[in-house]
Structure formats: C-alpha cells, structure tokens
C-alpha positions as a printed Julia matrix, in Angstrom:
352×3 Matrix{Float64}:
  13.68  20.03  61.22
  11.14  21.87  63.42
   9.02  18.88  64.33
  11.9   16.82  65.1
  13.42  19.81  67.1
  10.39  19.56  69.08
  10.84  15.72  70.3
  14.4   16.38  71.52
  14.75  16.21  75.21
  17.1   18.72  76.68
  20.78  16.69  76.21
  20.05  16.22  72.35
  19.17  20.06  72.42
  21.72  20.84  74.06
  24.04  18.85  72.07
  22.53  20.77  68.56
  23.6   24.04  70.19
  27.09  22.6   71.03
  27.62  21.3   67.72
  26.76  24.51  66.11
  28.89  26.66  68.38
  31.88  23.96  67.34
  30.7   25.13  64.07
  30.6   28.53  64.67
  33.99  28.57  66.75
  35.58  26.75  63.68
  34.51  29.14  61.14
  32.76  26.21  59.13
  29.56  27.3   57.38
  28.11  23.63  57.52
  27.38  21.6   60.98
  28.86  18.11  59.87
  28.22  14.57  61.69
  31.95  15.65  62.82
  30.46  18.73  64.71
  27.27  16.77  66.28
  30.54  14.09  67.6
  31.81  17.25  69.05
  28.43  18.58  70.5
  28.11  15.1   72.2
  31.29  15.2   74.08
  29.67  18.51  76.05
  26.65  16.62  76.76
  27.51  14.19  80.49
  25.74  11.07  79.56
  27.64  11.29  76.34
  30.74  12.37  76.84
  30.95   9.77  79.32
  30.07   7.06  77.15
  32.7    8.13  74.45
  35.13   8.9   77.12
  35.04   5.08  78.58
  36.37   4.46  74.33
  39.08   6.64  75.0
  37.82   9.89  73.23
  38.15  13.44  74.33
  36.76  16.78  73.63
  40.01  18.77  72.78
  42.22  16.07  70.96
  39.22  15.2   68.76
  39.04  18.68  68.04
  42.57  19.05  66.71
  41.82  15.89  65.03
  38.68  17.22  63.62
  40.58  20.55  62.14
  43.38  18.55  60.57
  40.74  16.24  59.15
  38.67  19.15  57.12
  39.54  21.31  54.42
  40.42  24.98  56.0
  37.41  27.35  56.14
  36.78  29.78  53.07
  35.17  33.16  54.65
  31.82  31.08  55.92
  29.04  33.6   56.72
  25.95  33.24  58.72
  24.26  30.61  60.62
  25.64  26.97  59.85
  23.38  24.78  57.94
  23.04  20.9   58.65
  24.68  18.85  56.15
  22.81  16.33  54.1
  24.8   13.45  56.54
  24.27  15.02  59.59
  20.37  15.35  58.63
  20.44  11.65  57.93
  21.88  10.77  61.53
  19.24  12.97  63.27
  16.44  11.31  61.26
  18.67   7.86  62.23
  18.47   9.3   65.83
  14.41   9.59  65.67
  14.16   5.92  64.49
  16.4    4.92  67.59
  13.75   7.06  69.89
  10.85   5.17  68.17
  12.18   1.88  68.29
  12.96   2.42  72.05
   9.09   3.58  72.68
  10.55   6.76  74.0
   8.5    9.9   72.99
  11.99  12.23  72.8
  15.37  11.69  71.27
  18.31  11.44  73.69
  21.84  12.38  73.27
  22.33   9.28  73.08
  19.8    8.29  70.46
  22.01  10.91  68.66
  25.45   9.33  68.91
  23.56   5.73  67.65
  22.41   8.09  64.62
  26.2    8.75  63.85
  26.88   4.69  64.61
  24.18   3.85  62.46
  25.21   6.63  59.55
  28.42   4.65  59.44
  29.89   6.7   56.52
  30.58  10.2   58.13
  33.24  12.17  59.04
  32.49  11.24  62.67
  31.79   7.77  62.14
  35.49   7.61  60.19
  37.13   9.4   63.41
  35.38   6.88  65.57
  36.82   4.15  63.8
  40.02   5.73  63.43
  40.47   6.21  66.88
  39.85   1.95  67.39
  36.26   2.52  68.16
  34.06  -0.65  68.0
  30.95   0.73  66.38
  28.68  -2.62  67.59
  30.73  -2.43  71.35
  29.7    1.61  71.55
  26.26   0.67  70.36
  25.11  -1.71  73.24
  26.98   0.27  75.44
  24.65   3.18  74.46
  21.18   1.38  74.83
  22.26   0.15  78.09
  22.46   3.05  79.13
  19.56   4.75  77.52
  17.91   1.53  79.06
  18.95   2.8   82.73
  18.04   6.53  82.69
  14.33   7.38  81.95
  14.49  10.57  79.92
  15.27  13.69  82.24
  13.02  16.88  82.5
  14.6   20.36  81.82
  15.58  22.17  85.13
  17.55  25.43  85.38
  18.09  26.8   88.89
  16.05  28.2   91.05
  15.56  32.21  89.67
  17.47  31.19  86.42
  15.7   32.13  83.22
  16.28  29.43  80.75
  14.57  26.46  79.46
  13.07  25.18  82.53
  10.39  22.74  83.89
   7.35  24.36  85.28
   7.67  21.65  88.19
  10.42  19.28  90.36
   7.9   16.64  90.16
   8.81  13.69  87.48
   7.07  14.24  84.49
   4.38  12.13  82.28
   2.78  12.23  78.7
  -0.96  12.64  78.18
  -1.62  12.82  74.31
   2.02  14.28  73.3
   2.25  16.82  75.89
   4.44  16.63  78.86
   2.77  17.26  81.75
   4.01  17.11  85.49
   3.29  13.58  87.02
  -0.56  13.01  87.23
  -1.53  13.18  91.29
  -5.19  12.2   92.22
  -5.19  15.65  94.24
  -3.53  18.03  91.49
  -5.1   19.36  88.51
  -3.04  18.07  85.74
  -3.51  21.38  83.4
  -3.07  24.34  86.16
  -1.47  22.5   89.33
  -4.29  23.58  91.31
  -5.01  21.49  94.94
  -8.39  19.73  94.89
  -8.95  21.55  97.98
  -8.87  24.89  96.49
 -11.75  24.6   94.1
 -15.6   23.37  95.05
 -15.79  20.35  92.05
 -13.12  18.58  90.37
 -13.34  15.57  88.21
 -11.2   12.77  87.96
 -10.65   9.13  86.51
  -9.22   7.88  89.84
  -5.85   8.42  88.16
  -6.01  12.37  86.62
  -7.67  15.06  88.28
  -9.12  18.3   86.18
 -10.53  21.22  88.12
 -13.82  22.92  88.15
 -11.74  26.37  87.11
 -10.05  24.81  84.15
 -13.32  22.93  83.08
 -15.41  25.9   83.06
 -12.37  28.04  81.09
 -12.67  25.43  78.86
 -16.4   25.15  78.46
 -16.23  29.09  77.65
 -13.87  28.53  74.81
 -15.14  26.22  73.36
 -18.33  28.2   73.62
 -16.51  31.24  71.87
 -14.71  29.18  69.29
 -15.55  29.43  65.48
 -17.15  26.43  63.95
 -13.78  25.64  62.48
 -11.24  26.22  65.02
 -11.06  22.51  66.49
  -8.27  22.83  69.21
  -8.45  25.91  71.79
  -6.04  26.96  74.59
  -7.16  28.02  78.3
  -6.45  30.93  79.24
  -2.93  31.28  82.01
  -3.35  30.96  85.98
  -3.12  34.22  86.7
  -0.97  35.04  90.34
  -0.12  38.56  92.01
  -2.26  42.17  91.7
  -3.39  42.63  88.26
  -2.43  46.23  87.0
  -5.62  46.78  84.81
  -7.81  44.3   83.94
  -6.65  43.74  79.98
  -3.19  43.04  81.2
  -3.24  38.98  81.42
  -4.44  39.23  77.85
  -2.11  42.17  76.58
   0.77  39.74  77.63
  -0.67  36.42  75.93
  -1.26  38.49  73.05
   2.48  39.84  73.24
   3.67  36.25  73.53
   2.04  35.27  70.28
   3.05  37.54  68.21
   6.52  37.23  68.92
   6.24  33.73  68.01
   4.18  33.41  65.34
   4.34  35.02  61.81
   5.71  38.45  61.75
   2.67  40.78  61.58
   2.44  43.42  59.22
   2.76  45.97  61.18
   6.64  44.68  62.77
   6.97  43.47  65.8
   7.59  46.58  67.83
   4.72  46.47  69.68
   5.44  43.33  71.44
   8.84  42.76  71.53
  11.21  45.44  73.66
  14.05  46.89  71.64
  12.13  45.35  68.13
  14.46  47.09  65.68
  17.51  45.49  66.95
  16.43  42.19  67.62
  14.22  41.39  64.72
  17.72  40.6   62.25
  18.39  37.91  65.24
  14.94  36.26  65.22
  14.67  35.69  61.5
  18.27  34.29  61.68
  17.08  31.63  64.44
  14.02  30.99  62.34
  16.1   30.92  58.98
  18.55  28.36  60.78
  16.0   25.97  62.12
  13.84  26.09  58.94
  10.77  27.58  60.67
   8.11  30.51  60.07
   6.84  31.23  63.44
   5.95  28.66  66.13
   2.59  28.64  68.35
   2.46  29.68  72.46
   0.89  28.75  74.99
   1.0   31.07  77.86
   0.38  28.82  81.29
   1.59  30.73  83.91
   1.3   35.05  84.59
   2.72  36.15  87.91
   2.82  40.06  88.31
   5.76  41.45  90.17
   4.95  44.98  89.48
   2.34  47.31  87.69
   5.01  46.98  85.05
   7.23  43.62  84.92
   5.72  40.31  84.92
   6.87  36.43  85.15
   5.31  34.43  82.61
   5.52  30.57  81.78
   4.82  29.42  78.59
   5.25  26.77  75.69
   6.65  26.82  72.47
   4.67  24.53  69.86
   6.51  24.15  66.39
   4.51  21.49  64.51
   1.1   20.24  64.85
   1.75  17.8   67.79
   0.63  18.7   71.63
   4.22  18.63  73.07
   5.8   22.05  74.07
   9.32  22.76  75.06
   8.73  25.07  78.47
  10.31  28.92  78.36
  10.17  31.19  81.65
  11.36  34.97  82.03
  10.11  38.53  82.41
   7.97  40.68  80.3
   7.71  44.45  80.41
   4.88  47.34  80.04
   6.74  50.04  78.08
   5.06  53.11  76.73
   1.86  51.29  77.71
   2.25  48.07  76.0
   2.95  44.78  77.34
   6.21  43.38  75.34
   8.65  40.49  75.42
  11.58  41.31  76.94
  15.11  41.53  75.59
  16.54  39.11  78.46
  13.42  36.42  77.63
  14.44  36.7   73.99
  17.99  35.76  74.59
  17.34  32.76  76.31
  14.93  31.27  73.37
  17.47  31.94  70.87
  20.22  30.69  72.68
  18.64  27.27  72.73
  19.64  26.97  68.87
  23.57  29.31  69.54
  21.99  32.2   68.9
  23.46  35.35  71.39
  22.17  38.94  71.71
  24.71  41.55  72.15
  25.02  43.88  75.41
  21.98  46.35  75.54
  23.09  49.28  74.53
C-alpha cells in the first residue's frame, strides 16, 4: 500500500488513521470497510456528506459492534482486509478518473459505494442509504473543493505544508504555487540572487542551479536522479552539521543500517520496536528523504523540513520538527518521531 499511501491527500490520511484507531479502540485485529465508514465520519467533508443521509459517528458504532463477531484476544497492528484493500484501490480509480493527482476522503467513501458488498456498504443500505443518491452527492462535492494542502498551526509539529500559498504539481511533486518572482525549489526572491532563469511561468535560481550542476557533477554514472542539498538558515555550529543532520534524516528512514539506528535516532533502543511496527503495518522497508529546509536554533537543536518519498514517484508528504546533537551526533528526535508515526495510529509512550 505504500505507493498508494503516498497519493492520499491529508482527509483520506487522516481517515486511514481514524479507521485504525476504531480498530484499535474495538479490539479488532483487522481494519474492515466497516472501520474505513467509521474513519470517514471523523473526517468534515465526510462526515458531513454521510450526516446529510442521516448517519452518525456513535450510533453507527454501536451498530457496527452488534454487527461483528466479538473480538478474540487481537494483537498488534490491524491489518487491512482483503475488502477494505479493494475499496482503497476502488478509491484510486475514482482519483484517476477525476484527473486528480491524490485520493480524497471522499474518493474513499465512493470506494466503499462502489465495493457494494461490505460490511459498510450493508450498514449503508441498512440504514436507507441510496448508494447512486450518496454517489453524485459525493462528486459534487469533490467537484467544488480543489484538493486541500496539509496545514498544522503555526509552531505545531505535525504534517504540515512548507507554505500558506495554494499549491501546484510539477512532475508528481507538490510544490507551492509557481510565482514568476519565487524560486519554485527553495522559495528564494529573484531579488536575492544575481541570475535566475525562468519560462515566464516558473522561476529557478542561480543558487539552486549551480547546487544542482555540482551534483550532478559528483554523481556516479548510474545514479540518474539527485537531491539538492537543504536551504540552510541561522549560525551553523560547525561546518559538517547541515550534512550530519541530512545524513541523520536518512537513515532513520531508509533501511535499518547494520550498525542500529542509535546513532541517528534519540532514545534508539526504545523506539526502534515502534518503527518496525509502523513499517510492518503499512507494508514498507524504509522510505527515501529529502531534507529541504535546516534552521538552527541552537549549537544543539535544529528545525528541519523535509519529505518522505515511499515509492518511486516525485511526490513527498511534508514532515517538520526538531532534531538534536547528543553526545556529538546529530539525531532525530523523539518528539519528530512521534508525529511520523502517528500519521498511520502509531503513539510513543511518555519519555521516561
């Protein structure tokens, strides 16, 4: 599910988590189309379409326990049933046939429509639902709200958009919206560089085209795609430090290394059983980061922005949060941790 995890916008995400937690909250070891109903009815757009039907979160709850067998001692992380992986495939073939590049919430809820067979589809209908009335009802409204960008507030460290501008696709990626004065890749001012270049429409800067004239310069004759290095803001401890933290961000994502994580990651030993369960739940290795943004607020705590890439495609979904030197070495912090696995119900305990 990784690629597809990567197209969701931030309701459908946020409706995944939901679901799970119902899961979770439930005591069911599975996440059922009945769950994903429930997951929808905490998402606004959503529960506000299956609200004007006459459906509520708590009653279709109790409805939802009387309808499934009582749970028998489930352990772990819920798994997707095969139903509920058909209506989120479903849910990508609404997207596509709507020319949108991510999957709504609501693209989610026609996935259960168009399932038809479900636990949640049988509620729906038991509850008077007209399938075909919800179902226009839904791509009107999907019609009338282009997709949204994610936005915590201000200070909050979450899942966040690196601008308030609207946001645009170039190749996959999401970028902010293109400006004839704004360097599309750092956000630079045309005025604050000597050369830029631009197609009338998209502006790159002389900074990022020299950064990338330099990789590509360093790049092995097989390595095809390479990543600028961050804009770099505030006084630089030592001069290794923008890469230590790059570095840092990697590794946590990617692959294990042999060696454990505890050089990257603050409090390694307790976290690491967390991480592989979000990785084992999701169906996923390691992912690929992209480090955009370093600000340093100290000689030893730094903000950093930076996407998480899970399949081969250009989009990213956007992370911010601190990262630490301890004992010398730049590592992920515990706080920036817990918001990524949140994302897919995933919650740290207290540091001890």
């Amino acid at each position: 599910m990784g690629p597809m995890f990567e197209r969701m916008a931030d309701s459908s995400r946020s409706a995944l988590v939901m679901a799970q937690q119902e899961a979770r909250l439930a005591g069911h070891g599975h996440i059922g189309t009945e769950h994903l109903l429930l997951g929808l009815l905490s998402v606004p757009v959503t529960s506000e379409l299956l609200g004007s039907v006459g459906l509520s979160l708590d009653p279709l709850r109790e409805q939802v326990s009387r309808t499934l067998a009582p749970p028998v001692g489930a352990s772990g992380a819920p798994v997707f049933t095969p139903r509920a992986k058909k209506v989120l495939e479903l849910s990508l073939r609404e997207a596509l046939d709507r020319q949108s590049p991510t999957i709504e919430a609501g693209d989610i809820l026609l996935g259960i429509l168009g399932e038809g067979e479900g636990v949640a589809a049988q509620l729906l209908v038991g509850q008077g639902v007209d399938p075909e009335g919800l179902r226009r009802s839904v791509l009107d409204r999907l019609d009338e709200e282009p997709p949204a960008d994610h936005q915590d507030a201000p200070g909050q460290v979450g899942v966040t958009s690196w601008s308030s501008r609207p946001a645009a696709r170039l190749g996959g990626r999401m970028f902010t919206e293109p400006r004839p004065d704004v360097c599309i890749l750092c956000g630079r001012d045309a005025w604050e560089v000597d050369h830029v270049a631009t197609d009338g429409s998209v502006l790159l800067c002389q900074v990022c085209i020299e950064d990338a004239a330099r990789a590509i310069h360093d790049a092995a004759p097989d390595q095809h795609r390479v990543t600028l290095p961050p804009r770099v803001f505030g006084t630089v401890p030592t001069p290794d430090a923008p890469t230590a933290i790059v570095d840092a961000v990697a590794q946590v994502l990617g692959p294990e290394p042999d060696g454990g994580w505890e050089p990257f990651l603050e409090d390694a030993a307790e976290i690491r059983g967390f991480v592989q369960e979000a990785r084992q739940s999701q169906g996923i290795t390691g992912a690929r980061a992209i480090v955009r943004r370093v600000r340093f607020i100290s000689d030893d705590v730094a903000w950093v922005l930076f996407t998480v890439h899970l399949g081969p495609s250009l989009g990213g979904f956007p992370f911010e949060g601190p990262v630490k030197r301890i004992g010398g070495s730049w590592k992920v912090s515990r706080a920036l941790v817990g918001t990524m696995l949140g994302v897919v119900g995933i919650e740290l305990p207290p540091q001890s």
